[in-house]
C-alpha beads as a LAMMPS data file, in Angstrom:
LAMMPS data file: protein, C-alpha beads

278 atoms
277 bonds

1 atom types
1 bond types

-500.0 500.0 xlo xhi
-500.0 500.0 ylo yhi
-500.0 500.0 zlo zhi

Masses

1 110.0

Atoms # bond

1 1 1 -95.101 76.340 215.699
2 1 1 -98.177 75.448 213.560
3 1 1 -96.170 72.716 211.929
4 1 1 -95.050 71.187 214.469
5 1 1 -97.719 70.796 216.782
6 1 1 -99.865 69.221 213.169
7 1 1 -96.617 66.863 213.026
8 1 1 -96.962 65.990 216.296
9 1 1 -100.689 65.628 216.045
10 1 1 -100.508 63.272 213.107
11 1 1 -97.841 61.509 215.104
12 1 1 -99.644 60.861 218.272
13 1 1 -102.844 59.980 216.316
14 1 1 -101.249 57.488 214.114
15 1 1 -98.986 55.751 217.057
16 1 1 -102.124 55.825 219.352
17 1 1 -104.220 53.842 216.750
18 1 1 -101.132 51.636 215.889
19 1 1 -100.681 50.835 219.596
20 1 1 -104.661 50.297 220.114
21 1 1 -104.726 48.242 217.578
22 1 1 -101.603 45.694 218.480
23 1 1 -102.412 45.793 222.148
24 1 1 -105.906 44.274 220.745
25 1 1 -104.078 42.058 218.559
26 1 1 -100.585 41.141 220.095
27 1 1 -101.302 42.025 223.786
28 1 1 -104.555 40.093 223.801
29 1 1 -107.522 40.811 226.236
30 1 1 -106.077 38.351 229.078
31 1 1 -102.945 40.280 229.635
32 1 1 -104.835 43.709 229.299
33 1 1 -106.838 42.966 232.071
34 1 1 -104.103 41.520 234.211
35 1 1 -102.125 44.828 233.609
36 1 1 -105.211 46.754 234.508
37 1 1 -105.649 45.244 237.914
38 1 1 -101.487 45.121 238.665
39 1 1 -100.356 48.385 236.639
40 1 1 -99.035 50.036 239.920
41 1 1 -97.093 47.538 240.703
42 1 1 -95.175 46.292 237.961
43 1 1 -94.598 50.215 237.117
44 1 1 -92.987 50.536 241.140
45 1 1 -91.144 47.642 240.153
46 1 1 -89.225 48.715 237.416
47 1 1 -89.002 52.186 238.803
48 1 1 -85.162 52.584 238.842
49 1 1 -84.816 51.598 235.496
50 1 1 -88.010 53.815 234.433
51 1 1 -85.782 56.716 236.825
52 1 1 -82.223 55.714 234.976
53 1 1 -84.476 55.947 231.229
54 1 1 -85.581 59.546 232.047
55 1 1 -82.506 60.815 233.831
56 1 1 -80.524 59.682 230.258
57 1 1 -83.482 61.638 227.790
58 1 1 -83.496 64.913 230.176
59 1 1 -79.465 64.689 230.292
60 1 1 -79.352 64.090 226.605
61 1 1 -82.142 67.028 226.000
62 1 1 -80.523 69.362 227.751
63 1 1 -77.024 68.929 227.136
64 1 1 -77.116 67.720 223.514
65 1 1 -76.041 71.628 222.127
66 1 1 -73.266 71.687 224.307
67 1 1 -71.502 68.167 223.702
68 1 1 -72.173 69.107 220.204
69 1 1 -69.988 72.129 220.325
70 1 1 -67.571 70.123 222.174
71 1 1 -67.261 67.402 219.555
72 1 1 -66.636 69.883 217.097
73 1 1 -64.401 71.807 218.693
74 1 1 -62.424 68.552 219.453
75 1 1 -64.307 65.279 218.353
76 1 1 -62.511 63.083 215.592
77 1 1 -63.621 64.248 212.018
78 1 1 -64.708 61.208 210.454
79 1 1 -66.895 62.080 207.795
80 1 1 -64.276 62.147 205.274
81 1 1 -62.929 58.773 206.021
82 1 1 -66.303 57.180 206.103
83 1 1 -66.784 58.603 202.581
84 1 1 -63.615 57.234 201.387
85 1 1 -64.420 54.157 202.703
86 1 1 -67.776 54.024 201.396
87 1 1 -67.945 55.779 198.142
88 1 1 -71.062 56.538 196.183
89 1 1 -73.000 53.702 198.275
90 1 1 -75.922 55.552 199.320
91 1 1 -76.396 57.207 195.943
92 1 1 -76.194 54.310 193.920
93 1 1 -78.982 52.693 196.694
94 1 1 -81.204 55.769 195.789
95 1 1 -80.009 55.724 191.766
96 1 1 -80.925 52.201 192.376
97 1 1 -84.202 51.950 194.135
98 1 1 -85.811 55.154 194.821
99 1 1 -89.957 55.523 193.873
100 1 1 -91.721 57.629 194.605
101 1 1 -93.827 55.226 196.269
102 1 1 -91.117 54.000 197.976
103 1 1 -89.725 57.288 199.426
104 1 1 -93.474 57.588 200.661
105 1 1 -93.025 54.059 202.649
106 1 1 -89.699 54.990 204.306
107 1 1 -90.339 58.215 205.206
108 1 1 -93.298 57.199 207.420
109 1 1 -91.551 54.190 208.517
110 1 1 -88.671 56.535 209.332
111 1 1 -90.960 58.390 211.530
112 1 1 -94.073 57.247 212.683
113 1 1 -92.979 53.264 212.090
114 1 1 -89.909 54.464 214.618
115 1 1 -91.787 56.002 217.248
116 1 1 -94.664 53.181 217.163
117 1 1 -91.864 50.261 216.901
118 1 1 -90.175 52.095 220.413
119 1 1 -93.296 52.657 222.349
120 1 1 -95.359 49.389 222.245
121 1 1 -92.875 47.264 223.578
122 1 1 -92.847 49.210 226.608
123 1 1 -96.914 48.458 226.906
124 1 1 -96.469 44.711 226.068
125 1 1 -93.633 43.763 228.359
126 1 1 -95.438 45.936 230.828
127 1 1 -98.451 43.504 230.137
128 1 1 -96.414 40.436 231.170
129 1 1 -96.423 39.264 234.365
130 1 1 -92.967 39.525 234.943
131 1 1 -91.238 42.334 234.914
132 1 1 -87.686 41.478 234.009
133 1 1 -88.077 41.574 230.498
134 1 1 -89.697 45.377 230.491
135 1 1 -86.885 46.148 233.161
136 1 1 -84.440 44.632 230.752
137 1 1 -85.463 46.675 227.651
138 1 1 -85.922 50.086 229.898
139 1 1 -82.433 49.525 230.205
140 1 1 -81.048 48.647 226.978
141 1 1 -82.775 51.890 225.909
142 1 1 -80.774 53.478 228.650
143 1 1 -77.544 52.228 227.275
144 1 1 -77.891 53.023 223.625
145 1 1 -78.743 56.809 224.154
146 1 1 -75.652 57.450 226.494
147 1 1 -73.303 55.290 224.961
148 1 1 -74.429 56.977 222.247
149 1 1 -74.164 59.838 223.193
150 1 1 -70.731 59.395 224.302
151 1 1 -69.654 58.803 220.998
152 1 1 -71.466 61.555 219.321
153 1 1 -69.176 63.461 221.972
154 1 1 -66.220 61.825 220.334
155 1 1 -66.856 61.293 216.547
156 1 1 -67.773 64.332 214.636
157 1 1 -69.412 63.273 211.298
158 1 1 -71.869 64.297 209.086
159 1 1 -74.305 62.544 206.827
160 1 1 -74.573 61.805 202.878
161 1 1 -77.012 64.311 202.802
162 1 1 -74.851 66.830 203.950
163 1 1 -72.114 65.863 201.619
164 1 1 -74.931 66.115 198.588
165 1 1 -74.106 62.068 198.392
166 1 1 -77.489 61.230 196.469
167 1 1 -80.223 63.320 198.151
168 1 1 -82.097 64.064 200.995
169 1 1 -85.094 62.212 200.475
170 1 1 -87.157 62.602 203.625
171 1 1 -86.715 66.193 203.402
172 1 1 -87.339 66.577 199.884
173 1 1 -91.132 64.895 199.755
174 1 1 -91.580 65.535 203.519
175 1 1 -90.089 69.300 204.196
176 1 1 -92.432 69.455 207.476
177 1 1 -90.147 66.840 208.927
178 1 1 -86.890 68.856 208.618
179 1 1 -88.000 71.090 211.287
180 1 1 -88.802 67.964 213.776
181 1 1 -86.210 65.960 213.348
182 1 1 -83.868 69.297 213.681
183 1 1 -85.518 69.624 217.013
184 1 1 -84.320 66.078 218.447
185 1 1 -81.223 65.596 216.927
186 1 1 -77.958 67.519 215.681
187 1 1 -76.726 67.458 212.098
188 1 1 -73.411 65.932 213.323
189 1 1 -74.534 62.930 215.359
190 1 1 -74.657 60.446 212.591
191 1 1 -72.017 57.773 214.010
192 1 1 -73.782 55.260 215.014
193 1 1 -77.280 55.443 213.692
194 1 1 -79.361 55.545 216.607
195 1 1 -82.371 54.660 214.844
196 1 1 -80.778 51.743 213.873
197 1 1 -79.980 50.715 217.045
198 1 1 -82.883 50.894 218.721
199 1 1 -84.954 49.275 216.005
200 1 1 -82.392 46.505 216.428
201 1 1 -82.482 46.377 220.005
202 1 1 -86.611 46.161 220.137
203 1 1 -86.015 43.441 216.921
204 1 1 -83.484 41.519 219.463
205 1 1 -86.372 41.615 222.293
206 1 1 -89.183 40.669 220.082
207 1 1 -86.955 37.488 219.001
208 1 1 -86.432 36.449 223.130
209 1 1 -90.349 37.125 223.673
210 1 1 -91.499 35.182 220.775
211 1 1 -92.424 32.280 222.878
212 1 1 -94.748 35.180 224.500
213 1 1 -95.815 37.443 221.483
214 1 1 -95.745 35.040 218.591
215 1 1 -97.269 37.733 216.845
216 1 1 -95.066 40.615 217.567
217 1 1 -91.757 39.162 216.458
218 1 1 -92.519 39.100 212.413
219 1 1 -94.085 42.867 212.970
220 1 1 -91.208 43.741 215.065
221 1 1 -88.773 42.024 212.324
222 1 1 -90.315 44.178 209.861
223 1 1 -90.651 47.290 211.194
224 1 1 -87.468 46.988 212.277
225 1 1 -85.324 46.384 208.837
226 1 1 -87.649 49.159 207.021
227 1 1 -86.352 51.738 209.487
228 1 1 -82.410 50.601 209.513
229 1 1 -82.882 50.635 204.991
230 1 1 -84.896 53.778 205.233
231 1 1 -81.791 55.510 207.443
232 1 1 -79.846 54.978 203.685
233 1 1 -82.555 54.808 201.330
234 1 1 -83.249 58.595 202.651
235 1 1 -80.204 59.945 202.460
236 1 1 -79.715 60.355 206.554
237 1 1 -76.746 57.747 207.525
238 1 1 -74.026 55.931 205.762
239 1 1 -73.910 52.218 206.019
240 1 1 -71.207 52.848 208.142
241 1 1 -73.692 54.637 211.036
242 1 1 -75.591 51.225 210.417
243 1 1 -73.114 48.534 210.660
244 1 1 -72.200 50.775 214.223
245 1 1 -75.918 51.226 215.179
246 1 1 -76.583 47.186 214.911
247 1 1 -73.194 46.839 216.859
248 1 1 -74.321 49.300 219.643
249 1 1 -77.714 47.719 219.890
250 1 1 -76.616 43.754 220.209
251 1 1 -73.914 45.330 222.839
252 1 1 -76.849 47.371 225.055
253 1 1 -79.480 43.903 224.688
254 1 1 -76.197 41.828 226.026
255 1 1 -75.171 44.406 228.870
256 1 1 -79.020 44.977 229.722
257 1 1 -79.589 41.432 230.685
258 1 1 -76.489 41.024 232.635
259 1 1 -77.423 43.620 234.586
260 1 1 -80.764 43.159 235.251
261 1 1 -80.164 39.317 235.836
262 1 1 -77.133 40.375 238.410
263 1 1 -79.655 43.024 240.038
264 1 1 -82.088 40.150 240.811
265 1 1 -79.590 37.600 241.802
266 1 1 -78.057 40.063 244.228
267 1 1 -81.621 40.631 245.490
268 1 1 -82.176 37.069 246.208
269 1 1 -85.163 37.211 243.391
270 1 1 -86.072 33.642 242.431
271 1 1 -88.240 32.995 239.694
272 1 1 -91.293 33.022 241.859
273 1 1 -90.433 36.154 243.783
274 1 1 -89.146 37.983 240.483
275 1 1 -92.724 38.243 239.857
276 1 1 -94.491 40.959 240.186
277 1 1 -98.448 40.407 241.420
278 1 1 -98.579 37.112 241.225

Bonds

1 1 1 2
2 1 2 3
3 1 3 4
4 1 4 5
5 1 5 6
6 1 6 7
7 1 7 8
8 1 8 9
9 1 9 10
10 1 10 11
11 1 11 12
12 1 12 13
13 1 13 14
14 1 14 15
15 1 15 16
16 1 16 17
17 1 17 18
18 1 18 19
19 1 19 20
20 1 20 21
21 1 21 22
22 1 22 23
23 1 23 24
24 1 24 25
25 1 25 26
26 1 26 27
27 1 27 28
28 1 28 29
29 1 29 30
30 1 30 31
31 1 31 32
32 1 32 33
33 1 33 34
34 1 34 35
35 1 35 36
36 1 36 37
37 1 37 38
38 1 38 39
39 1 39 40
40 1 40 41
41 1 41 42
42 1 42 43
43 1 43 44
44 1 44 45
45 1 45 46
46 1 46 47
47 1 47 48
48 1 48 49
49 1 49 50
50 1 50 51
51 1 51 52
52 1 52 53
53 1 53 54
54 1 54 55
55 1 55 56
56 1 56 57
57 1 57 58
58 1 58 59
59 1 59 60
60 1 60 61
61 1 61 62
62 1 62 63
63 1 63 64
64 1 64 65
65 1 65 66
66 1 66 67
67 1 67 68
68 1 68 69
69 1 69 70
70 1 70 71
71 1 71 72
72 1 72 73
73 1 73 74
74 1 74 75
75 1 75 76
76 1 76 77
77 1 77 78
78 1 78 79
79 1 79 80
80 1 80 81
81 1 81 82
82 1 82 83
83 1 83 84
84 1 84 85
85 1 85 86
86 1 86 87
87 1 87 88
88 1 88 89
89 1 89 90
90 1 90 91
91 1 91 92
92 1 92 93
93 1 93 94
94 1 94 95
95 1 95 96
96 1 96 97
97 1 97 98
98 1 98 99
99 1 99 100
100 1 100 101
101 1 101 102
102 1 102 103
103 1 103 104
104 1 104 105
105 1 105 106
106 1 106 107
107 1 107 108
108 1 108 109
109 1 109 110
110 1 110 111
111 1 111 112
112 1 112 113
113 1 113 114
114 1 114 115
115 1 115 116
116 1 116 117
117 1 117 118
118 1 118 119
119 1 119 120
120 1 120 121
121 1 121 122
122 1 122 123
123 1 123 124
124 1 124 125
125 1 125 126
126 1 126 127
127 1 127 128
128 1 128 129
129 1 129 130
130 1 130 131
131 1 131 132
132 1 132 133
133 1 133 134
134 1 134 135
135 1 135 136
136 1 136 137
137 1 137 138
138 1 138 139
139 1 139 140
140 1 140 141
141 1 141 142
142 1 142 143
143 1 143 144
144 1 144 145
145 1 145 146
146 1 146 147
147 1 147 148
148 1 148 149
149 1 149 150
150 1 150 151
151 1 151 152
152 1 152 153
153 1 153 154
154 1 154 155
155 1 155 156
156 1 156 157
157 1 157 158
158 1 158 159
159 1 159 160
160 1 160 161
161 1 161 162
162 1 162 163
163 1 163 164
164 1 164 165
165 1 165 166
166 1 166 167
167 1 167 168
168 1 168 169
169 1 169 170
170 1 170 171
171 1 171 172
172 1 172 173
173 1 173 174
174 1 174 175
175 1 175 176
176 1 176 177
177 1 177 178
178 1 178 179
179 1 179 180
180 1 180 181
181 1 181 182
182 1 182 183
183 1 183 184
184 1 184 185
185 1 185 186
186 1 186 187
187 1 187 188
188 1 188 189
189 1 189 190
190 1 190 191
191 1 191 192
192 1 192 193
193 1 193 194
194 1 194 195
195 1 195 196
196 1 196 197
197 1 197 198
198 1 198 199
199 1 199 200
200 1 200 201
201 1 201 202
202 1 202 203
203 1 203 204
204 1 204 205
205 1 205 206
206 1 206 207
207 1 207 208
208 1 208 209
209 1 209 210
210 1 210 211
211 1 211 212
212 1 212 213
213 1 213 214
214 1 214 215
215 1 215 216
216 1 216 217
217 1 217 218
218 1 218 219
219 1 219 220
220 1 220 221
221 1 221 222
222 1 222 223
223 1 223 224
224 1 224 225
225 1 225 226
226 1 226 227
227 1 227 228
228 1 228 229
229 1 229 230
230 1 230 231
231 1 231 232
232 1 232 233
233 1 233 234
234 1 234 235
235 1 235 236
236 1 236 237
237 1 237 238
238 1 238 239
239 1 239 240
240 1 240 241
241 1 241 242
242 1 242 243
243 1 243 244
244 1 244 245
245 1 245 246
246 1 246 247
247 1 247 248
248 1 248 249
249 1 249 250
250 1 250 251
251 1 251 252
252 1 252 253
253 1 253 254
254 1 254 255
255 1 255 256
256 1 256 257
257 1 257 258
258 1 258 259
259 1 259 260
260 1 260 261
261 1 261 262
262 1 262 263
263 1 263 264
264 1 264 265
265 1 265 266
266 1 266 267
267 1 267 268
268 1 268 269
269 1 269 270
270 1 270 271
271 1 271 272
272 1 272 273
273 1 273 274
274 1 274 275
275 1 275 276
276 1 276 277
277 1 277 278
């Protein structure tokens, strides 16, 4: 457990400063002390969707093993298909491209670029006064873990790197990461690439707010396209799992704002009384 708790250290230190920093930054002093004096409120506000977030992590924690052994024992085996489809694509990409200064760059953007590029939306659009657009990503979140987790219940596929199809970069120059990533995810749930999708999905949000955080949407943008290369640069997911993963997450930023939008309409919200402490 030594390993993982220094993981998760070096994690939580490097996300921390990441997020201090941008809130600094991106967030700016203004909004920091709005959301200082009007925290509790915009946080009661978008309690369902804060509720529907966590019941979709606990359900996907705890019954992950088990819809796992049920896609196996009866999920569609796609893994050859995918590779007929696709070939040698991910090793020529690696054949291709791969530095070791470059392996270096994705495999921390896989990790702590991901984790950072997920949690300090949640802080910024928590920052605005309105909290539709936090309420709108809580959900979109929402939609790409079950819906993907539906169809890890369906399609059972595995990875290049468990095909030896080029190698298995991330795990290769970063072995401590084998163990975490084990920990959150199953070797099988490949199709779509999840980290794709939510990169996307944050990517699509910082795009809409850009009127609001002119400085977040070229980080975002950035961030963003290093993780969905790195998921095939490393060796993790075909470009199938990617061209799914961006398909998932334009599908869960469409469905998220209908439903938030119909939620407020139904409530009689106008665009005064949408607003949360003010």
């Amino acid at each position: 457990m030594n390993w993982l708790l220094s993981v998760l250290g070096s994690l939580v230190l490097w996300v921390g400063g990441g997020t201090l920093v941008a809130a600094a930054v991106i967030i700016g002093p203004r909004r920091l002390r709005g959301l200082r004096a009007d925290a509790a409120s915009r946080l009661r506000d978008a309690r369902r969707e804060l509720a529907a977030l966590g019941a979709v992590l606990l359900a996907s924690a705890v019954g992950r093993g088990s819809l796992q052994t049920v896609s196996e024992l009866f999920g569609l085996r796609l893994t050859g298909l995918i590779y007929a489809v696709e070939g040698d694509f991910i090793e020529w990409i690696q054949q291709t491209y791969a530095t070791p200064e470059l392996t270096m760059y994705f495999s921390s953007v896989y990790v702590y670029g991901y984790a950072f590029l997920l949690s300090f939306p949640i802080l910024a659009y928590l920052a605005l006064p309105r909290t539709r657009t936090l309420r709108r990503l809580l959900v979109a979140y929402a939609l790409n873990y079950s819906i993907g987790l539906a169809i890890y219940t369906v399609v059972f596929a595995h990875g290049p790197r468990n095909l030896d199809v080029g190698r298995s970069l991330l795990f290769t120059y970063n072995p401590e990461f084998t163990a975490l990533t084990s920990e959150v995810n199953e070797a099988a749930n490949v199709f779509p690439s999840l980290h794709t999708s939510l990169s996307v999905t944050v990517a699509a949000f910082a795009v809409l707010t850009r009127d609001e955080y002119p400085r977040w949407t070229p980080v975002a943008l950035w961030i963003s396209t290093s993780v969905v290369i790195a998921t095939m640069y490393l060796g993790i997911h075909w470009l199938t799992d990617v061209i799914g993963g961006i398909a998932l997450a334009l599908g869960a930023v469409y469905l998220s704002c209908r439903l938030v939008d119909e939620e407020e309409e139904s409530e009689g919200r106008t665009d005064g009384d949408a607003t949360v402490g003010t």
